[in-house]
N, C-alpha and C positions, 0 to 999 in steps of 0.2 A: 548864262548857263540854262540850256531846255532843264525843262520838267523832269525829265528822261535820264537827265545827266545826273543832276542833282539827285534820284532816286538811286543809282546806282552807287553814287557817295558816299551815299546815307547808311551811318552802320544800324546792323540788323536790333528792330526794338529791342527791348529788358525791360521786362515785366516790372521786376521791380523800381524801376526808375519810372516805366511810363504808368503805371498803377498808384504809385506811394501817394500822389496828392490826391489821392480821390478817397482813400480810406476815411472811413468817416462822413465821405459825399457825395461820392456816386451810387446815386438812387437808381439807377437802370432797373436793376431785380428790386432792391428793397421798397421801392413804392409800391410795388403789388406784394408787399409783403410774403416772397417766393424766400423759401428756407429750403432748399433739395436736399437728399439725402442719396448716398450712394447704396445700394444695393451690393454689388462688386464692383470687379474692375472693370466693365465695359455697360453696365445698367445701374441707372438711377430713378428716382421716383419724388416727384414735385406736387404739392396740393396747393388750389387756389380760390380763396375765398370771392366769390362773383359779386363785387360790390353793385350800387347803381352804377357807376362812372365806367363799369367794365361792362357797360352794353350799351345796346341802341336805343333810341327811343322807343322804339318798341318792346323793348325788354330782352331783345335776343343777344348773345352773345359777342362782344368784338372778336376780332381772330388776330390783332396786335398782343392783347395780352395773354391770351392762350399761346402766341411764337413763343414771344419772351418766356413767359414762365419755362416751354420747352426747351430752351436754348438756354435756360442757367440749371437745367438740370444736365446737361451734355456738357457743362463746363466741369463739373463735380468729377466725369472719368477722364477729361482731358487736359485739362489746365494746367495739369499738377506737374505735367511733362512735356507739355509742348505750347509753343505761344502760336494762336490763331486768331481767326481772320476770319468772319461769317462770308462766304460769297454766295449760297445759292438758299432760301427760306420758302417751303410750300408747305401751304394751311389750310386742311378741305373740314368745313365744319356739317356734320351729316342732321347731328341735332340740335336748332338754336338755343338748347337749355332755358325758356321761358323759369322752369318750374327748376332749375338746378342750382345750388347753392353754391357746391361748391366742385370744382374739378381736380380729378387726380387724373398726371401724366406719369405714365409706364415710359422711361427713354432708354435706348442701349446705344451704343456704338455699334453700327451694323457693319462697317471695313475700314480697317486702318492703312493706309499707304506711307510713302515715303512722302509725299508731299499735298494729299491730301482726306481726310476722314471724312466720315459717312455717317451719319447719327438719324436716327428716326424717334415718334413717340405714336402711341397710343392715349386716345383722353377721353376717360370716360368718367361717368356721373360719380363723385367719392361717395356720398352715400346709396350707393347703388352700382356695384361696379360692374354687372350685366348688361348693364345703359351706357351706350358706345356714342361719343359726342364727336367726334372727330377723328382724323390723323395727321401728323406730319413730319416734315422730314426734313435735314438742315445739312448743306455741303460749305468743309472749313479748309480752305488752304491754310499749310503748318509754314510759320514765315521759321519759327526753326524751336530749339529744343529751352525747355526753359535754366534755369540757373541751376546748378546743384543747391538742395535742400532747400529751393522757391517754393513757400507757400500762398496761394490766392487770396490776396486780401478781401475779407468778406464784407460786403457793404455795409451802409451804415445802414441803422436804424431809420423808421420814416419819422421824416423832417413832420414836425407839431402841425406847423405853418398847412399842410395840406389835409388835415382831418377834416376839412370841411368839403373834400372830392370835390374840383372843381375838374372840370372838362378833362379828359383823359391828356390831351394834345397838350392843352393847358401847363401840364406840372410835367409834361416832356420838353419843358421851356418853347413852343410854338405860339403862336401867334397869327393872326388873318392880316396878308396885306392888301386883297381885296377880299370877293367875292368868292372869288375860285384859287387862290394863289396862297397859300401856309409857309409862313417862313420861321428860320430858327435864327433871330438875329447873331449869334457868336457862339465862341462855342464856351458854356460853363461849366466849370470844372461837374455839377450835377450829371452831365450828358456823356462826358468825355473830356480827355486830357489834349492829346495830339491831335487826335481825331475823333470825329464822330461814332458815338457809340451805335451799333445796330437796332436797340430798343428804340429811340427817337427815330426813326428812318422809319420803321414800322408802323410808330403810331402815327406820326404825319401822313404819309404817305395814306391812311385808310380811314385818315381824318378828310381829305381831300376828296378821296372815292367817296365817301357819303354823303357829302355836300354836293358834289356835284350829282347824283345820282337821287338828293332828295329835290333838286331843280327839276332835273331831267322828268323824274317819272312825279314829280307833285305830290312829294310823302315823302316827312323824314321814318318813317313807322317802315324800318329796312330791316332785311334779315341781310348777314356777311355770310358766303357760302363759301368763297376761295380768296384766300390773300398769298399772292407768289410775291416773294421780292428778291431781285437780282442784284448785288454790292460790287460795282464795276472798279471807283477808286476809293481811296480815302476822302472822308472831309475835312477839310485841315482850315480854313479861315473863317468862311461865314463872309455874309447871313448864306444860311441852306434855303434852297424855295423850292417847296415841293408846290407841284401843279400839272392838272389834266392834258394829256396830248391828243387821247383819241377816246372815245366814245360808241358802244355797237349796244343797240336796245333789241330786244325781240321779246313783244309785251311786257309783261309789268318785272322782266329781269335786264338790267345792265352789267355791262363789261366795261371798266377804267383803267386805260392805264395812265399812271401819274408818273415824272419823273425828276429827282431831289436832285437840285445842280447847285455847286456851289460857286456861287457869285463872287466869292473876293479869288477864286481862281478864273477868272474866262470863263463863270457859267459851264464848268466841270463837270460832267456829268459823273454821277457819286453815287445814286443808284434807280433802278426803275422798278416798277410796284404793278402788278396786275392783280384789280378785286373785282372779285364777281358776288353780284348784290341783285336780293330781289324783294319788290312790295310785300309788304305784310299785311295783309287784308282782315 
């Protein structure tokens, strides 16, 4: 039976079945310790403490955990009624927050459809909210309506085992199989249940751009300006490999795009990643 058939077979997710085992351990939001709170019904508001492990080496801000944090703040007005599906994520960071502690995101629901929602954020410095750090903006296909009286189980608490912030990619269960090639050998329940969670896509994916971009221009001391990621299918076996396909330098800023295929499907393509990175001098 194609891929194709079998999809069509397949009855529509439940939240509650495909969430129950992770309560407790899907760390996606809880390892940046992302607690959102809803404002109303279509705006919510996320704060994030900027650890070391949530920047570069040169102290500039990732744009992985600035999505995610934004992207469990838009679960807060949506989850609660419909089961979705990240497909479209863009992250434009204006200010590498050298000097910023900690970030608050302003998100609302900007258009709800029948089949899919429109979410944006604002993020700016929390002890300074005059101080504008970014924007961005996330497109969710609604695979369909959740359960009556479904509530979103909220993650667990962070695991002990990572107080010691090793590599961001690291505790998104990644891994280097070469040089340039990041893989997620399987999938654990930490990341995802059926499928691959969209937090580990984001941070591999811009784990990849900076290595190859600290080759490329000879400095890892990188600022992250724009992180787009596009979610074409599920990841459903493993190992995931995320890695470099093309490469555009003009002086000391590059363009990567990486793309996540998953290898126990025919090297599936699962999702594609465009970061734009520049030296830090």
């Amino acid at each position: 039976m194609s891929d194709t058939a079998a999809a069509a077979r397949r009855p529509p997710p439940d939240p509650q079945r495909e969430w129950a085992a992770t309560r407790g351990v899907l760390m996606s939001y809880a390892y940046l310790g992302s607690r959102p709170q809803a404002v109303d019904s279509t705006r919510a508001e996320n704060t994030l403490d900027l650890r070391p492990d949530l920047r570069t080496p040169a102290g500039a801000l990732l744009a992985s955990p600035l999505a995610i944090t934004m992207l469990d703040a838009a679960t807060v007005n949506v989850e609660s009624l419909l089961v979705l599906a990240v497909t479209q994520v863009d992250l434009d960071i204006i200010d590498c927050g050298l000097d910023v502690a900690r970030a608050h995101l302003d998100g609302r629901v900007t258009t709800q459809m029948r089949s899919q929602i429109f979410t944006e954020a604002q993020l700016r410095d929390a002890d300074d909210l005059s101080r504008r750090i970014g924007f961005g903006t996330a497109n969710w296909a609604v695979l369909r309506h959740s359960p009556h009286r479904y509530c979103y189980p909220q993650p667990g608490p962070l695991d002990p085992r990572w107080q010691g912030l090793p590599p961001l990619w690291h505790a998104y269960a990644g891994r280097w199989r070469d040089e340039t090639t990041m893989e997620i050998p399987r999938l654990p329940l930490e990341v995802g249940v059926e499928w691959l969670h969209h937090s580990p896509m984001l941070v591999v994916t811009e784990a990849v751009a900076l290595q190859c971009a600290a080759a490329e221009l000879g400095t890892d001391q990188l600022v992250v300006e724009h992180l787009g990621l596009t979610v074409v299918s599920p990841g459903r076996v493993g190992p995931f490999l995320a890695m470099p396909v093309y490469t555009a330098i003009e002086g000391e800023r590059l363009g990567c795009r990486v793309e996540l295929r998953d290898a126990g499907r025919g090297d599936r393509l699962v999702a594609a990643a465009y970061v734009r990175l520049q030296a830090y001098r």
